[in-house]
C-alpha positions as CSV (number, residue, x, y, z in Angstrom):
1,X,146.2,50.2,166.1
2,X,148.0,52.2,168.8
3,X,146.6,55.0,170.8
4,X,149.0,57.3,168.9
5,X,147.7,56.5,165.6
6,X,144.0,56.6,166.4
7,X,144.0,60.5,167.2
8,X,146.9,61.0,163.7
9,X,146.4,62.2,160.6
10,X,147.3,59.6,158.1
11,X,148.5,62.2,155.4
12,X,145.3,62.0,153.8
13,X,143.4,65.3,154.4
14,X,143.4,65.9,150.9
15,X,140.8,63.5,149.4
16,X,143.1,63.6,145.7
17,X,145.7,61.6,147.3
18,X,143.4,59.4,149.3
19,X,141.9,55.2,147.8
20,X,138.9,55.9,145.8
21,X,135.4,54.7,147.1
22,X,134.2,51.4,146.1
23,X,131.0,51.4,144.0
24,X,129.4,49.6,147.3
25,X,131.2,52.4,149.9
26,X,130.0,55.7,147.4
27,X,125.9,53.7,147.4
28,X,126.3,53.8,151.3
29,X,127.2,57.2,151.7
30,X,124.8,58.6,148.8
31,X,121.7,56.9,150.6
32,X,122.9,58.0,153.9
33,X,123.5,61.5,153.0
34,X,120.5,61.1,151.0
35,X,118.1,60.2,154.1
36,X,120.3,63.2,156.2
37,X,119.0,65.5,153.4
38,X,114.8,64.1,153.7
39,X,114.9,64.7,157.0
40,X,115.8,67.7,157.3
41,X,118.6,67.4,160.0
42,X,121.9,69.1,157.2
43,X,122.5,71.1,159.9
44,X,122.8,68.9,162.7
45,X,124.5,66.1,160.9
46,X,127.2,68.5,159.8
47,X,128.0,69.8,163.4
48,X,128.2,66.6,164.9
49,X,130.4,65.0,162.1
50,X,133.0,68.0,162.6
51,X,132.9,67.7,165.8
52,X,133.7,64.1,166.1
53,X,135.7,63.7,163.2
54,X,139.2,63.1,165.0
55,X,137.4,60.3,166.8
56,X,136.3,58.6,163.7
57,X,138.2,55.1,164.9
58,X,136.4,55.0,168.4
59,X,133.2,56.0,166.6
60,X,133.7,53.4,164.3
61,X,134.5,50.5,167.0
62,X,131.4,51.7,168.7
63,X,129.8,50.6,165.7
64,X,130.8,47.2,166.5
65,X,129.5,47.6,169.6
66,X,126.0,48.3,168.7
67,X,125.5,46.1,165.4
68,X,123.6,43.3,166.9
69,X,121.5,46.6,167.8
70,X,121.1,47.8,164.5
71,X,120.2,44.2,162.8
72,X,117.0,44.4,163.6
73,X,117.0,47.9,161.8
74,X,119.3,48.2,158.9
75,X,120.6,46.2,156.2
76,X,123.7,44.5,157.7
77,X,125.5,44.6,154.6
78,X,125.5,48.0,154.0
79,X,126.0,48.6,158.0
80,X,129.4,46.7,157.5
81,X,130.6,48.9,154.6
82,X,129.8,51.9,156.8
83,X,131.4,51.2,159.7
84,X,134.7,49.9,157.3
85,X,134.7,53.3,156.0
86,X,134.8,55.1,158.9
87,X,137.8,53.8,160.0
88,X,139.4,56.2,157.7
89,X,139.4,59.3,158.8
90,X,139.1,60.8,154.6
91,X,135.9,59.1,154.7
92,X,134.0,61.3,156.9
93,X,135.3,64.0,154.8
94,X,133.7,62.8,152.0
95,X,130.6,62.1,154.0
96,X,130.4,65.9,154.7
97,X,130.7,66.7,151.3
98,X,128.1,64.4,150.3
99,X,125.7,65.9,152.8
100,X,126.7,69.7,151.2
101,X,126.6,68.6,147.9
102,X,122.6,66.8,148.0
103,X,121.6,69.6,150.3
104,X,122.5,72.2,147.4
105,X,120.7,70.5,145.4
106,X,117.8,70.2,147.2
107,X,118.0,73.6,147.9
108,X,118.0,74.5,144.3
109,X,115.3,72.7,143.4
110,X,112.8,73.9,146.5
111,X,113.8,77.3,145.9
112,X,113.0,76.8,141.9
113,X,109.4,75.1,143.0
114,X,109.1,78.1,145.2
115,X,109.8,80.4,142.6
116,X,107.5,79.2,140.0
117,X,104.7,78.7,142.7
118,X,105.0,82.5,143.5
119,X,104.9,83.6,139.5
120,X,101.7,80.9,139.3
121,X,100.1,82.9,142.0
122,X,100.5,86.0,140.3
123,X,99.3,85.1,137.4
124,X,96.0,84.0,139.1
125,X,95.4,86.6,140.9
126,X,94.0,86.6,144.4
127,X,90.9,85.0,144.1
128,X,92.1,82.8,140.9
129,X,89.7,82.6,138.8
130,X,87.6,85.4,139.6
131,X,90.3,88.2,139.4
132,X,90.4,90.6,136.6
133,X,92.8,88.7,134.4
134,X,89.9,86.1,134.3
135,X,87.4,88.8,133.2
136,X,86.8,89.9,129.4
137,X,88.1,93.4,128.8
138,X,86.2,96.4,127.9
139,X,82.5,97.5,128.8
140,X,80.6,95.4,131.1
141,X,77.6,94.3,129.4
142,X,73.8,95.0,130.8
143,X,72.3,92.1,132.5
144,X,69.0,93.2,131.2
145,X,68.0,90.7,128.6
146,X,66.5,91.7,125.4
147,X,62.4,92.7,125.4
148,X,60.6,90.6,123.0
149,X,58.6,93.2,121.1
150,X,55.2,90.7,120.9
């Protein structure tokens, strides 16, 4: 590949007209979007993809670089079919999307556990069960027991 084409678009910036994932290529970027999203790091992760994303084919030749690195790590398999993809630039598109699509979701889904936590507090109360919703309603009744009339 010539230094000209490395830093070129290839016509594919719109992801219609780009060669669908493989079923192996879409499992690799699921999981790793997947971990991006359990640790936290959306945020991160997306700023540093944008900002390297016309170096995608030097990032992915590093990749070669550090792979007997990474054996000791990761699958190899599935290291392969990442760094494959990320020789095309439409890939790390995708990736992006991935990450923004599995962070929606798990924000949807923390802010509906949230939501239902906050309606369960309510309903207890502040001290749970010892606030008035626990308590019988009407009159209190006397603690006195009954006399015996012996």
């Amino acid at each position: 590949m010539g230094f000209k084409k490395m830093f070129a678009s290839d016509g594919h910036d719109n992801l219609d007209q780009a060669a669908p994932l493989t079923e192996a290529e879409e499992r690799v970027l699921t999981k790793l979007a997947t971990k991006v999203i359990e640790w936290k790091m959306t945020v991160p992760a997306i700023l540093f993809i944008e900002s390297v994303k016309p170096l995608n084919f030097i990032g992915s030749q590093a990749l070669i670089f550090f792979e007997p690195f990474v054996q000791t790590l990761f699958n190899i398999k599935d290291y392969d079919t990442f760094r494959e993809m990320m020789e095309r630039r439409e890939n790390v598109e995708r990736l992006l999307l991935k990450i923004e699509e599995l962070d929606a979701l798990a924000l949807a889904k923390e802010k509906k556990t949230k939501k239902e936590r906050k309606e369960l507090r309510q309903d207890r109360g502040l001290f749970g069960r010892f606030s008035r919703k626990s308590r019988p309603k009407g009159p209190v009744p006397p603690n006195n027991p009954p006399a015996d009339n012996e």
